[in-house]
LOSESE-314624 format. One record per residue (C-alpha): residue number from 0; x, y, z. Coordinates in steps of 0.25 Angstrom, whole numbers, plus 2048, in hexadecimal, padded with zeros to 3 digits. Example, Ala and Ser with C-alpha at 12.3 -4.5 7.8 and 13.67 -1.06 7.14 Angstrom:
<rs>
@seq 0 u 831 v 7EE w 81F
@seq 1 u 837 v 7FC w 81D
</rs>
This chain:
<rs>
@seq 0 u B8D v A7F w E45
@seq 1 u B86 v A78 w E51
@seq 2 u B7B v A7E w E55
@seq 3 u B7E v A7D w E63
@seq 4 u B8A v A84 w E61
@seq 5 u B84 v A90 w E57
@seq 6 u B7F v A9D w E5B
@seq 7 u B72 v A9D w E57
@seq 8 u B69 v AA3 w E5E
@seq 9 u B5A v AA0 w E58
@seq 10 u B4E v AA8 w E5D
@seq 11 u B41 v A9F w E5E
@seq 12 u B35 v AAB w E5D
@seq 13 u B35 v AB6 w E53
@seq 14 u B3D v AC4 w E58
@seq 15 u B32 v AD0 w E59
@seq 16 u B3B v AD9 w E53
@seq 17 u B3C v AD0 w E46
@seq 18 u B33 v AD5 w E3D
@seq 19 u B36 v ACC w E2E
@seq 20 u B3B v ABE w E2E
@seq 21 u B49 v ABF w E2B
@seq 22 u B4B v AC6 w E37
@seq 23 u B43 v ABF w E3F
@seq 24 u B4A v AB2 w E3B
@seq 25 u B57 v AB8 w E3B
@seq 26 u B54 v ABB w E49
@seq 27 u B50 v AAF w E4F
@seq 28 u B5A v AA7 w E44
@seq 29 u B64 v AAE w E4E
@seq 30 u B6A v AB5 w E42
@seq 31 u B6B v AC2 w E47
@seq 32 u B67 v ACA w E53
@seq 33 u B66 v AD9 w E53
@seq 34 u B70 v AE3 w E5B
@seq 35 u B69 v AEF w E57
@seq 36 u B5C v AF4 w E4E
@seq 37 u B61 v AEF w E3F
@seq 38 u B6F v AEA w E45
@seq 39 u B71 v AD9 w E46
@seq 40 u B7B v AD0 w E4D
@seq 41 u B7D v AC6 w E44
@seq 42 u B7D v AB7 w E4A
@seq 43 u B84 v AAC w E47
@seq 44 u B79 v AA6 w E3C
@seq 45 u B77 v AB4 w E36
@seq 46 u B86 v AB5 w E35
@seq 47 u B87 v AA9 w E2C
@seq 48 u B7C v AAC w E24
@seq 49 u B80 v ABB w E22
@seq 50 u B8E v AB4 w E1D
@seq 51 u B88 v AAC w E13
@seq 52 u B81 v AB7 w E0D
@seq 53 u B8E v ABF w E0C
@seq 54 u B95 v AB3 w E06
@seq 55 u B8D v AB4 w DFB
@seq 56 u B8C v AC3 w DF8
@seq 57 u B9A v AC2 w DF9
@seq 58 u B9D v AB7 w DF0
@seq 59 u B94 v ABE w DE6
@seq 60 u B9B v ACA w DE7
@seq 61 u BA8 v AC6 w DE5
@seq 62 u BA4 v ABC w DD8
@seq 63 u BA1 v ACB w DD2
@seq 64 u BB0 v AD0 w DD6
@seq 65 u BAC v AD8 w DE0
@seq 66 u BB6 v ADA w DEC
@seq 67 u BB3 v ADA w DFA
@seq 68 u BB7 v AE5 w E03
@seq 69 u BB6 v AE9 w E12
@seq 70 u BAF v AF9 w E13
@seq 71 u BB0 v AFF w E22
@seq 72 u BA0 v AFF w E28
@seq 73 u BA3 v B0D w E2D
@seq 74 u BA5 v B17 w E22
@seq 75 u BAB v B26 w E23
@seq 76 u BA0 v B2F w E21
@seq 77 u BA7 v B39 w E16
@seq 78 u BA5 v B2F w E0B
@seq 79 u B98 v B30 w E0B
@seq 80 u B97 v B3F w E0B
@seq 81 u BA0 v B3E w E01
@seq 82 u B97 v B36 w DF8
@seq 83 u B8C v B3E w DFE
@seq 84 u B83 v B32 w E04
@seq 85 u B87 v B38 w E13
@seq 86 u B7C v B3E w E15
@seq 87 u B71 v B37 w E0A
@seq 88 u B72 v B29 w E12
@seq 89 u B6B v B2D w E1C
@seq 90 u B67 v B28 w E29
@seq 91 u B6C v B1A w E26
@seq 92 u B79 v B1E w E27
@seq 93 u B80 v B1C w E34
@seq 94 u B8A v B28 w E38
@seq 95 u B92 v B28 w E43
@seq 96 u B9F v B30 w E47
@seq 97 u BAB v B2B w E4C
@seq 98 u BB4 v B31 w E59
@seq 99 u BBC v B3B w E4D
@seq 100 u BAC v B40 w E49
@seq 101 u BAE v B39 w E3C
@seq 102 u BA1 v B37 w E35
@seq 103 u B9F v B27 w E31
@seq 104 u B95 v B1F w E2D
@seq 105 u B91 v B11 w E2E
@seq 106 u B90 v B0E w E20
@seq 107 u B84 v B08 w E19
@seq 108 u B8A v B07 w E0C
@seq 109 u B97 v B08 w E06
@seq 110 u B99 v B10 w DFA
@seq 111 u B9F v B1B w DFE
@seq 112 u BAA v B12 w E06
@seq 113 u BAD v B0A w DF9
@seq 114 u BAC v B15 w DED
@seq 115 u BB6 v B1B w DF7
@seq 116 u BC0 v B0F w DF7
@seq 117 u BBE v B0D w DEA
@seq 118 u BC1 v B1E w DE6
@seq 119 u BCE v B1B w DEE
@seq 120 u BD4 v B0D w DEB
@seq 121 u BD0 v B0D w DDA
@seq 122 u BD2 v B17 w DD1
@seq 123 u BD4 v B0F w DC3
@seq 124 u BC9 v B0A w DBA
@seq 125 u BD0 v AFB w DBA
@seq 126 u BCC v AF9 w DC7
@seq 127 u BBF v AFA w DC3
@seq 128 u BB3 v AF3 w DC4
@seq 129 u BB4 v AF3 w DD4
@seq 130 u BAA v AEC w DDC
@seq 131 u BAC v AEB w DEB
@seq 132 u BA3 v AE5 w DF6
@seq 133 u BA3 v AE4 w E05
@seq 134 u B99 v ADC w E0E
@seq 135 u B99 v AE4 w E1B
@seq 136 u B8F v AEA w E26
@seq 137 u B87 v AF6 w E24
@seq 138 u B7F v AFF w E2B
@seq 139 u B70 v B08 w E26
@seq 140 u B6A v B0D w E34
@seq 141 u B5F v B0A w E2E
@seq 142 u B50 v B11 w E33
@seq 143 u B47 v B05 w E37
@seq 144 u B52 v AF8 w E37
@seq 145 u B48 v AEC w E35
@seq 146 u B46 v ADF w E30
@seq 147 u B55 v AD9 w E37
@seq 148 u B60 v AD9 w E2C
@seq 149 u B56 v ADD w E24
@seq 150 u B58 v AEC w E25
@seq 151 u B63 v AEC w E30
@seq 152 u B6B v AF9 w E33
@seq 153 u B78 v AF1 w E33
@seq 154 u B78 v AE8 w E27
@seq 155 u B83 v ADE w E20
@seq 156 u B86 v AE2 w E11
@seq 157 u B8D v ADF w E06
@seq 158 u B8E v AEC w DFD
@seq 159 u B99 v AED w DF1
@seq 160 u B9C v AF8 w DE7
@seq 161 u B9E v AFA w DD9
@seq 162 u BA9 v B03 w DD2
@seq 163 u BA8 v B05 w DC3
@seq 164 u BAE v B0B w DB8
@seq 165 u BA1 v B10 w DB0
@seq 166 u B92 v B0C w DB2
@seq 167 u B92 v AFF w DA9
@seq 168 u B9D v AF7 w DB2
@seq 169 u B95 v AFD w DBC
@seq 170 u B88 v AF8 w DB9
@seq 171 u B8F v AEB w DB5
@seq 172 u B95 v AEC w DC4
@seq 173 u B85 v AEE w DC9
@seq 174 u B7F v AE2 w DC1
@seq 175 u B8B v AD9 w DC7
@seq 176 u B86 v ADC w DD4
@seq 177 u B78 v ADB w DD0
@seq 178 u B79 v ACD w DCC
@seq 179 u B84 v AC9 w DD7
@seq 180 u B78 v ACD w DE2
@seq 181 u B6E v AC5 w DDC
@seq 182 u B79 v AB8 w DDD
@seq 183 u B7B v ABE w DE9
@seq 184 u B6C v ABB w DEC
@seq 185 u B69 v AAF w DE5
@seq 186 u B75 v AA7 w DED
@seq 187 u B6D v AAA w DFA
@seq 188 u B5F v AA6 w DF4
@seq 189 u B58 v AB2 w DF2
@seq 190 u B52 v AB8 w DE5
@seq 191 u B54 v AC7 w DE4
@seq 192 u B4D v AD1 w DDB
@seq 193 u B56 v ADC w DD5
@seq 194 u B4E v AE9 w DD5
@seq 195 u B51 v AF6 w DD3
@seq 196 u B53 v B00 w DDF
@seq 197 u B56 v B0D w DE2
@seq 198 u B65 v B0F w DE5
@seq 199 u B60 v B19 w DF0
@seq 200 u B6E v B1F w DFB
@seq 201 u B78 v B16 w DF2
@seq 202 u B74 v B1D w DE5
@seq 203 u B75 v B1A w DD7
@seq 204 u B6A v B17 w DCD
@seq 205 u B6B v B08 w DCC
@seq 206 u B68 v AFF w DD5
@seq 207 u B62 v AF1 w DD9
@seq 208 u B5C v AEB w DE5
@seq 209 u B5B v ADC w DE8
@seq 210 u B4E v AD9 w DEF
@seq 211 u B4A v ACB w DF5
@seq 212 u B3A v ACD w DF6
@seq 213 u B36 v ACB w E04
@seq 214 u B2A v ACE w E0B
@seq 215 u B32 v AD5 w E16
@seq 216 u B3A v ADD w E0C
@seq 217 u B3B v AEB w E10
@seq 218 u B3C v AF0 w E00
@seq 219 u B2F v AF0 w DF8
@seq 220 u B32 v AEB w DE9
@seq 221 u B2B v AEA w DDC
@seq 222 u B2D v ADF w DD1
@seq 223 u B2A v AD7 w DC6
@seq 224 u B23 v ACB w DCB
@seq 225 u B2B v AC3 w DC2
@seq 226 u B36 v AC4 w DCB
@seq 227 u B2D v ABC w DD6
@seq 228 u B2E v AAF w DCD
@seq 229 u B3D v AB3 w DC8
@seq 230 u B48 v AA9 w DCB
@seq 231 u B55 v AAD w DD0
@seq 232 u B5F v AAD w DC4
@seq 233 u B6A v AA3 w DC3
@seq 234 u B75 v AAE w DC6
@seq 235 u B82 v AA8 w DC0
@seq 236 u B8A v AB3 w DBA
@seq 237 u B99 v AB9 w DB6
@seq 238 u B99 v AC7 w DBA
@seq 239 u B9F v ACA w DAC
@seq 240 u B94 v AC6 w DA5
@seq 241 u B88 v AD0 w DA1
@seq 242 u B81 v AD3 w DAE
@seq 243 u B76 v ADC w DA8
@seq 244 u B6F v AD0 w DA3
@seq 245 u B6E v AC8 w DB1
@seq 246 u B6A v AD5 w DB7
@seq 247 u B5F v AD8 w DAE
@seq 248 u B5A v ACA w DAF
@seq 249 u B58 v ACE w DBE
@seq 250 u B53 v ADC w DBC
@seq 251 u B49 v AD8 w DB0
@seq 252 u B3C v AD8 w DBA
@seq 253 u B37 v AE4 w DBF
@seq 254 u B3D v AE6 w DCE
@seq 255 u B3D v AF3 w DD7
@seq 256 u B3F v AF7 w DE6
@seq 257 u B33 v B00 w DEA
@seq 258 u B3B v B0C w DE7
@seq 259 u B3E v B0A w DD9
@seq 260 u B30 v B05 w DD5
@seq 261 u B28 v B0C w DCD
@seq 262 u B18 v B07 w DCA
@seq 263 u B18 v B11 w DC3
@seq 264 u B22 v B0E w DBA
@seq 265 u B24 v B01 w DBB
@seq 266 u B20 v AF7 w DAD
@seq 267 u B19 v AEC w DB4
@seq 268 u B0B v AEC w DB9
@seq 269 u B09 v AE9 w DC5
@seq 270 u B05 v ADD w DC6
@seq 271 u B11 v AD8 w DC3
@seq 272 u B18 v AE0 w DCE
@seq 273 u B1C v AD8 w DDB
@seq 274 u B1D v AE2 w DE6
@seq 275 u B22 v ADD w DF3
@seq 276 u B2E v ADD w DFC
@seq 277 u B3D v AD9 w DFC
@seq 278 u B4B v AD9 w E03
@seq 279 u B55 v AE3 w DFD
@seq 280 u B63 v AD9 w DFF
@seq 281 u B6B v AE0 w DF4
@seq 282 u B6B v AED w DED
@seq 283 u B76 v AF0 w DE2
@seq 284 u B79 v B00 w DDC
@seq 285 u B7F v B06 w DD1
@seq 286 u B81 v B14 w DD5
@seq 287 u B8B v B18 w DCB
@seq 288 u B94 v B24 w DCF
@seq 289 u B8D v B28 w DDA
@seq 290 u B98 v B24 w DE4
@seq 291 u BA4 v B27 w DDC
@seq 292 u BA0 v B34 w DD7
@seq 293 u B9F v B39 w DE5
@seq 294 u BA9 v B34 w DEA
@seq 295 u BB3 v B37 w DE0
@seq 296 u BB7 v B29 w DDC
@seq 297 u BBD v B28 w DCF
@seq 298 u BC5 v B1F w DC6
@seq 299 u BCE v B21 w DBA
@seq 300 u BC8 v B1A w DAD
@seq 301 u BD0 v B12 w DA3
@seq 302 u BD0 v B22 w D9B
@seq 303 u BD8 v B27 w DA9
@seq 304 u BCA v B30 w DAE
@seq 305 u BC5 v B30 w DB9
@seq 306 u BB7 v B2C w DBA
@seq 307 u BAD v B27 w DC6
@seq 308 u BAB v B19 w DC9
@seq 309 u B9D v B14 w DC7
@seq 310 u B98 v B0C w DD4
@seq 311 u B8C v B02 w DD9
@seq 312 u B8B v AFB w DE7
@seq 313 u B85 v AEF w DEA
@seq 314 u B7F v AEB w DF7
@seq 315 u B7C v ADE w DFD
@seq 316 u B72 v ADE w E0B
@seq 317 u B7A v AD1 w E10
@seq 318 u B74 v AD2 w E1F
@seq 319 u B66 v AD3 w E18
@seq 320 u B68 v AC9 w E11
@seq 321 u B66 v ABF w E1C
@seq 322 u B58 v AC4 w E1F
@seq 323 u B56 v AC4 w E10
@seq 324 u B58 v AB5 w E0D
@seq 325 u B4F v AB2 w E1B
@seq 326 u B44 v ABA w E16
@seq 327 u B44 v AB2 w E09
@seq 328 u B45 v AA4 w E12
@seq 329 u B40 v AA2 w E1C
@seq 330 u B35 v A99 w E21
@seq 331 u B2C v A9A w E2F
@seq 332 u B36 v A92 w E36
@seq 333 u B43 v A9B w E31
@seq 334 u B4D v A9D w E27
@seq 335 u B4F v A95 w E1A
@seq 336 u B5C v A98 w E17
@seq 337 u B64 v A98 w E09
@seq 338 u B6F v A8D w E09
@seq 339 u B78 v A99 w E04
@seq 340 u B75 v AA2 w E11
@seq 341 u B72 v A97 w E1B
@seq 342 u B7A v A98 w E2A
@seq 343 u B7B v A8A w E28
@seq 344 u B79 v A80 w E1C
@seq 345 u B74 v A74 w E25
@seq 346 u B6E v A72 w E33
@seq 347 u B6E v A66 w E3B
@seq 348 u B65 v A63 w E44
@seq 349 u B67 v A57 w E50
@seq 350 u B59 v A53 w E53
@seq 351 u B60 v A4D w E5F
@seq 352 u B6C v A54 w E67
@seq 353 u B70 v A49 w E70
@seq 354 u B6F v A3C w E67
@seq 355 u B7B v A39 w E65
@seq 356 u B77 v A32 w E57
@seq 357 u B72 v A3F w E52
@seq 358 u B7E v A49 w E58
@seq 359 u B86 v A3F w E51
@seq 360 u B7F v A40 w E45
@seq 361 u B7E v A4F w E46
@seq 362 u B8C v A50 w E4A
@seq 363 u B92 v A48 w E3E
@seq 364 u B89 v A51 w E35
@seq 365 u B8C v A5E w E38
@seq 366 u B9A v A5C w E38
@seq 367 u B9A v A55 w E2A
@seq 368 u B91 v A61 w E24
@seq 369 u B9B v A6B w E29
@seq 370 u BA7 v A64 w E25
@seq 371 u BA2 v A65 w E16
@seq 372 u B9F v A75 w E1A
@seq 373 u B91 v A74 w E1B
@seq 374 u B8B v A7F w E24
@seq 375 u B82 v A77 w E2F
@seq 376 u B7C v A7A w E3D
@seq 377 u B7A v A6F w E45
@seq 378 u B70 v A70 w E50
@seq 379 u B76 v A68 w E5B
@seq 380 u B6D v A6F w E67
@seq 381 u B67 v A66 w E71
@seq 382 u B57 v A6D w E6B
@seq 383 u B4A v A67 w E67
@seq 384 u B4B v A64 w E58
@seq 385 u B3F v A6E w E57
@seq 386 u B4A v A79 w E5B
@seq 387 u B55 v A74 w E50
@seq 388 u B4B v A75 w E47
@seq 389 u B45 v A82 w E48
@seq 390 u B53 v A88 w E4A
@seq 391 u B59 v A82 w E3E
@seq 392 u B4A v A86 w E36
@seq 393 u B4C v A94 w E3B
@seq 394 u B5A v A96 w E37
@seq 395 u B59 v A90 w E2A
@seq 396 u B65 v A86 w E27
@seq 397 u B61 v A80 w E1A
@seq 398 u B63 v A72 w E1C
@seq 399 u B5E v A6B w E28
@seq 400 u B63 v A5D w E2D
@seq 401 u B5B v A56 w E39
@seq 402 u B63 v A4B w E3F
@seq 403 u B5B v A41 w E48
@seq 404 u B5D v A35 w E50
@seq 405 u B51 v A2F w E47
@seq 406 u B56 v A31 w E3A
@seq 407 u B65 v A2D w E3D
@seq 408 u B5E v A20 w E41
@seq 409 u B5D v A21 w E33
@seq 410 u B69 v A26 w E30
@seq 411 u B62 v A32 w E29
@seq 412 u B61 v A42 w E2D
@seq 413 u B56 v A4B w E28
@seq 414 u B5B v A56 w E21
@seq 415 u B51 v A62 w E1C
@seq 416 u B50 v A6F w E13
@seq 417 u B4E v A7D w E1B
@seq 418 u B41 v A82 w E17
@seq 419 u B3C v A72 w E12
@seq 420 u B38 v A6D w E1E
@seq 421 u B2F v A63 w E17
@seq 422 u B3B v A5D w E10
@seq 423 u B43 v A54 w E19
@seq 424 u B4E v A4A w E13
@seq 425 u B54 v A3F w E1B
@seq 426 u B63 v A3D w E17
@seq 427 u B6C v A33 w E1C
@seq 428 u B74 v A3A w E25
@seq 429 u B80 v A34 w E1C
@seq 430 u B7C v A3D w E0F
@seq 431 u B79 v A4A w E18
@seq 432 u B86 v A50 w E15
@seq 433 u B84 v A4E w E05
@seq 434 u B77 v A55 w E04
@seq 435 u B80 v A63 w E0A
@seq 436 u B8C v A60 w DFE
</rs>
């Protein structure tokens, strides 16, 4: 993409209203600009980046043998008094009425939505296990929406759902997912912390939060300090292996979100206990029957009796995300993106619009690198250097290459690492394709 041709509109001061770093820069990154308190446009850089984040959840989920559906965002309101969350959500829940006084809601989760597809469409135990996922929008009308997409009212999610036969498959079902999320998180360069979390409106008595520790975090957490120094396992797994054991390798230190701590009870002393601050970017459940006993959904075992299915749901905050990965890179000039989740792969940056030896140059290269599908923006604009440089700093492209008219004297370009400014190589500009293959 030539810059001159994107739309990106960058933002040189800090917004006011901006009150952590992520959404600062997300701001002036011209990622997002907001329609309404905790409700985003997404821009044309956001998008791309929002997509990557998606192409991965996806392509995890679907190396589990889960199946992707499509669940409408506004929901009948008898479901949920049906499984009697109605009136237990609370304010969060957006209600409305349409022109026949149907009550309807716009749904911030779906469980009720798929337990009822589910009671309908299967009724025999060899369908089972089940496990279906959608990546859609959602909506919490949340009390105090802050911190950008941090804690948005409307939010991008990936959520999926569980159907089992009896709590074994289930909980196998549940550890799948566990270790699916932290794939998930290690392909987008961040090192979660499994910990144990109340199940609170979505129910269910085992559950598992996965924290990014960030000093903006809006969840206090407890852990081992062992976790501060622990290195991301290699996560290279059949899903019909034992997945107990990878789960306890991640669940062996002490971790807790502040509502399931106990200093009380807890073994270690405290000096051992890091207490901070993290990101919630996923949160898994096993709820059992929770869902399917209210709602009457049943299926016929391989002995011809009805029984309830056993159930777990899964989500995924894929909008968060984005901030997540900022908070965790950045530096004071902007965002150090992953090469996984970058808008682009490579900048270009003409030191000279106007010389016809470095449009030429820069011409020539930019189409090579996208002929061999590597993502690039070239920053064609006829702007002080100072300017490229800053823009392409604060939105992050991971790879930099600075073409000038002294070093093609030399028949060289300057190419540079995101984040390692003090590391310049010159390549011939022959051997800059090959450095990307």
């Amino acid at each position: 993409m030539r810059r001159s041709n994107y739309f990106l509109p960058t933002l040189k001061e800090n917004p006011s209203e901006a009150q952590i770093v992520s959404h600062r820069l997300m701001l002036r990154a011209g990622m997002i600009r907001q329609a309404a308190a905790g409700i985003y446009s997404w821009l044309p850089l956001g998008c791309r980046v929002l997509k990557k984040i998606e192409d991965i959840v996806r392509h995890e989920m679907d190396a589990t043998g889960a199946q992707e559906i499509l669940m409408p965002t506004i929901q009948p309101a008898e479901l949920w008094q049906e499984s009697g969350r109605y009136d237990d959500y609370g304010k969060e829940m957006l209600r409305i009425n349409d022109r026949h006084e149907r009550q309807l809601l716009y749904g911030p989760t779906h469980e009720e939505v798929v337990t009822d597809i589910f009671r309908t469409c299967v009724k025999s135990y060899r369908d089972l296990p089940c496990n279906l996922y959608q990546i859609h929008w959602k909506f919490r009308d949340e009390v105090r929406p802050r911190f950008g997409v941090m804690r948005g009212r409307e939010f991008f999610m990936k959520d999926n759902y569980s159907f089992d036969l009896d709590k074994v498959s289930a909980v196998h079902s549940y550890n799948k997912m566990f270790v699916a999320y932290l794939r998930c998180f290690a392909r987008m360069g961040l090192k979660p912390i499994p910990m144990r979390a109340e199940a609170g409106a979505i129910g269910g008595d085992l559950s598992h939060e996965f924290i990014i520790l960030a000093d903006t975090g809006e969840s206090e957490v407890f852990c081992d300090k062992k976790w501060l120094d622990n290195d991301p396992l290699n996560i290279d797994v059949n899903y019909r292996s034992d997945l107990q054991s990878i789960v306890n390798k991640w669940t062996q230190f002490y971790a807790a979100t502040d509502d399931k701590h106990d200093p009380d009870s807890c073994a270690l002393p405290d000096s051992e206990i890091f207490e901070g601050r993290g990101i919630e970017v996923g949160h898994i459940f096993y709820f059992g029957k929770k869902y399917s006993r209210a709602m009457n959904a049943t299926i016929t075992n391989a002995d011809g009796k009805e029984i309830e299915l056993e159930m777990g749901s899964y989500g995924i905050g894929v909008s968060r995300l984005v901030g997540a990965i900022i908070e965790a890179n950045h530096d004071s000039n902007g965002i150090i993106w992953p090469e996984s989740v970058a808008p682009f792969r490579v900048g270009i940056i003409n030191l000279r619009s106007g010389d016809n030896q470095c449009d030429s140059a820069c011409d020539k290269l930019y189409e090579e690198l996208k002929t061999v599908g590597i993502e690039v923006l070239y920053d064609d604009r006829d702007e002080r250097a100072g300017v490229k440089f800053s823009d392409m700093d604060l939105i992050g492209v991971p790879w930099q290459i600075s073409v000038g008219p002294r070093n093609l004297k030399n028949g060289v370009v300057e190419l540079q690492r995101r984040g390692q400014k003090e590391i310049k190589e010159e390549i011939p500009v022959g051997s800059i394709l090959s450095r990307f293959l």
